[in-house]
C-alpha positions in Angstrom: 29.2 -67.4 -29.0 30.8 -63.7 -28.0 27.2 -62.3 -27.5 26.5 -65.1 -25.0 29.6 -65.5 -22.9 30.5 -69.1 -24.9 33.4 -71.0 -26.5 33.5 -73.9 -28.7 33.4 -76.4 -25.6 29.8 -74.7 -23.8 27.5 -77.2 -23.7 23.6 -75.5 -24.0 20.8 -76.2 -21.3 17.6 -76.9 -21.7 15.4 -73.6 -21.1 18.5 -71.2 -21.7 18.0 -68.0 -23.2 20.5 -66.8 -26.1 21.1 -63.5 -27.7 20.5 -63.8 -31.3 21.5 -60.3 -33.6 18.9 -59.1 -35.8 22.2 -58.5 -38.1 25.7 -59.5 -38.6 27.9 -57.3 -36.1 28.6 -56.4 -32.5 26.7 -56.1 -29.0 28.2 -53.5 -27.1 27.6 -52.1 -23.7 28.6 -48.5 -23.2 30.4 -47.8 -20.1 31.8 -44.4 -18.4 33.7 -42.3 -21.1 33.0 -44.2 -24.1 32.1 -42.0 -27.4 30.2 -43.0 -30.4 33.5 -41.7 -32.7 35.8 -44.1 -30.8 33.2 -47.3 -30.5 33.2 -47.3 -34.3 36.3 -46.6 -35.2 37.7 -50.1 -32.8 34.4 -52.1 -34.3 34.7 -51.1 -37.8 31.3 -49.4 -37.5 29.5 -46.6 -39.5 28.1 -44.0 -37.1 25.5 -43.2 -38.8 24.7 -46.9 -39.2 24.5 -47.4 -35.7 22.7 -44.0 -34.9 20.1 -45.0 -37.4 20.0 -48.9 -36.4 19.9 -48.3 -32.5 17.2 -45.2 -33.0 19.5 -42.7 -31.6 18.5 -39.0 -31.4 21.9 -38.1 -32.1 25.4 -39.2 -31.5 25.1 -38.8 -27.6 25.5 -42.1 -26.1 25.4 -42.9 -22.1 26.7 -45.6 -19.8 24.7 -48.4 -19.5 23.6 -47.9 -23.3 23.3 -51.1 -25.5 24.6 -50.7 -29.2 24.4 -52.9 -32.0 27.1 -52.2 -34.3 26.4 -52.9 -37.6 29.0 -55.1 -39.6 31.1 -54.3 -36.9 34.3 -56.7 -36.2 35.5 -57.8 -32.7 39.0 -56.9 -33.1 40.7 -59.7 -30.7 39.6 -62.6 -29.0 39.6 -62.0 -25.0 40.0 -64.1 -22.6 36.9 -64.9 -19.8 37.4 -63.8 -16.3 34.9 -65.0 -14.2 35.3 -61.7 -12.0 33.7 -60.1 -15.1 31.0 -59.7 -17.2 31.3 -60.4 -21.1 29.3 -58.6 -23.5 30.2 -59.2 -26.7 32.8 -56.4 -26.7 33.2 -55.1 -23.4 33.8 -56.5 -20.2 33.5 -54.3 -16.9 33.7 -55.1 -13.1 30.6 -56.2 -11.4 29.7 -53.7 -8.7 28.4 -55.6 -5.8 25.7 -53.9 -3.5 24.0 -54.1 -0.4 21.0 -56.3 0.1 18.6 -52.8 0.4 20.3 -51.1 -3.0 17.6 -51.9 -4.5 13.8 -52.1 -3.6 11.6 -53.8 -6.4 10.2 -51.5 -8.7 6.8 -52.5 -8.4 4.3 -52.0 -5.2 3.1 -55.6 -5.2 6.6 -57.2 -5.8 5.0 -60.0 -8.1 8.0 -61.6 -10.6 6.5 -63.1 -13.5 9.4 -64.0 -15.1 13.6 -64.6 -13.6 16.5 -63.5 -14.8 16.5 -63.4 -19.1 17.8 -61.0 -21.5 20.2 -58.8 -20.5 20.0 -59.4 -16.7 16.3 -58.4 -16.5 13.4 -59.9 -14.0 9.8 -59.0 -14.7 7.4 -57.9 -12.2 3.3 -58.3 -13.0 1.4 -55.3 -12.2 -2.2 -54.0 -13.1 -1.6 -51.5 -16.1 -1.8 -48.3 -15.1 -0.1 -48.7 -11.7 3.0 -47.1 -10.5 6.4 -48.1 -12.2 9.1 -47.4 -9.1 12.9 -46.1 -9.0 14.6 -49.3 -7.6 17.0 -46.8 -6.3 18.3 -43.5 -6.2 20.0 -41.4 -9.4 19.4 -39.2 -12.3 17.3 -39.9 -14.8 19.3 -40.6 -18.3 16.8 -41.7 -21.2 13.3 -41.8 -21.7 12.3 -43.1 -24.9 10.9 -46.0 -27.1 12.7 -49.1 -28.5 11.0 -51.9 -30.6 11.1 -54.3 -28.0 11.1 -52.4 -24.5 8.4 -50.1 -25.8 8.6 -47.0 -23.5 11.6 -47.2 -21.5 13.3 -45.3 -18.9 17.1 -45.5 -17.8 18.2 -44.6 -14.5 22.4 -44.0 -13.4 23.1 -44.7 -10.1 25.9 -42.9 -7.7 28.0 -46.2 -8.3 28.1 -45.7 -11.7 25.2 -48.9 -11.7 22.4 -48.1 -14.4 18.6 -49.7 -14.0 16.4 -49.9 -17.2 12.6 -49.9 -16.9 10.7 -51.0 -20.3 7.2 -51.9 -21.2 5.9 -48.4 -19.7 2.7 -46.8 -20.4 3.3 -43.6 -19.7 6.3 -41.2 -17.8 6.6 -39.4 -15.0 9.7 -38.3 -15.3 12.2 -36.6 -17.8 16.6 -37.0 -18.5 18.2 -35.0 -15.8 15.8 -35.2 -12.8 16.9 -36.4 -9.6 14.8 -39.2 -8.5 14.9 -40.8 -5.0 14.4 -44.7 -4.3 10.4 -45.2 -4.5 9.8 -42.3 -6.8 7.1 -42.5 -9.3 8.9 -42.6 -12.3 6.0 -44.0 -14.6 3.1 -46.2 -15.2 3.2 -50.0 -15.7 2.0 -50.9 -19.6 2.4 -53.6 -22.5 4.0 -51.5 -25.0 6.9 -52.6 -27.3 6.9 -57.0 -27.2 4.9 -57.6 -24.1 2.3 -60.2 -23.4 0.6 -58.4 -20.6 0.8 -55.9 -18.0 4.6 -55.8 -16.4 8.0 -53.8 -15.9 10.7 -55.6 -17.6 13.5 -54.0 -15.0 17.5 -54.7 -15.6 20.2 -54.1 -13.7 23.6 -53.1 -15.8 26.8 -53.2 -14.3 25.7 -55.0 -11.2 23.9 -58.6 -10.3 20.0 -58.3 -10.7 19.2 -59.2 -6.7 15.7 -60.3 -7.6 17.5 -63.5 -9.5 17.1 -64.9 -5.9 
């Protein structure tokens, strides 16, 4: 129930999607200022658990991060605010942004799939093709995670972070300074992917493409 924003009373619908942990513990969403030490310690987490579950380098974490927290234990109930967003153990304002914040991150603009796990929209593309910055920041991670495959995050000046998975290949490294419509990558099927796409979320803010 905590993972998906529900209480006792939520009635499901058909075609909902729901957030299922591959273990018993917490979802958490990193947000500015948070370190590993102190996530743990208020979860009852290990730290090398969660380094070692979540296929962390090392203990640096970065907003817009999502941990699983092994064994970990929600320590009160909190209440829902519709003004926020509820993820499992962290709820944060929603930062709302102009209609031209974001451009889609693909040339031909083709969704193949609406809004579904964490706030994310696919967009079709021939592999091989151009993955795009949706918007202008600094590039945080580039790695590889079991379902996203090769992924890059991106922080935005509003402290909004964008997540591009599925990639083939990058074109860009943690640190650099991308503009909106930079190359960042190329469109693949790596990690759980059915065919060729960019599975592209939007943390901290509404996903515009939902529309």
């Amino acid at each position: 129930m905590w993972a998906n924003n529900l209480n006792k009373n939520s009635k499901l619908k058909e075609g909902q999607t729901l957030i299922i942990l591959p273990v018993s513990g917490v979802l958490y969403y990193v947000k500015k200022g948070d370190t590993l030490n102190e996530i743990a310690k208020k979860y009852s987490g290990d730290i090398q658990e969660i380094i070692s579950f979540n296929n962390l380098e090392s203990e640096d974490i970065y907003i817009g991060d999502i941990l699983i927290i092994p064994n970990g234990k929600i320590p009160t109930p909190v209440k829902i605010n519709k003004q926020y967003v509820q993820s499992s153990t962290v709820m944060y304002n929603k930062i709302p942004v102009g209609s031209s914040y974001f451009i889609c991150p693909t040339s031909s603009c083709k969704i193949s799939q609406y809004l579904h796990w964490h706030n994310a929209i696919d967009f079709s593309e021939k592999c091989g093709n151009y993955v795009l910055a949706s918007s202008g920041g600094t590039v945080l991670r580039r790695g590889w995670d079991n379902t996203g495959g090769n992924y890059i995050t991106i922080l935005h000046p509003n402290d909004v972070v964008t997540y591009y998975g599925h990639l083939s290949s990058f074109l860009v490294k943690p640190g650099d300074s991308v503009s909106q419509g930079t190359p960042i990558g190329s469109i693949g099927r790596t990690g759980v992917a059915t065919g060729c796409h960019v599975h592209f979320e939007v943390r901290g803010a509404d996903n515009p493409f939902n529309k």
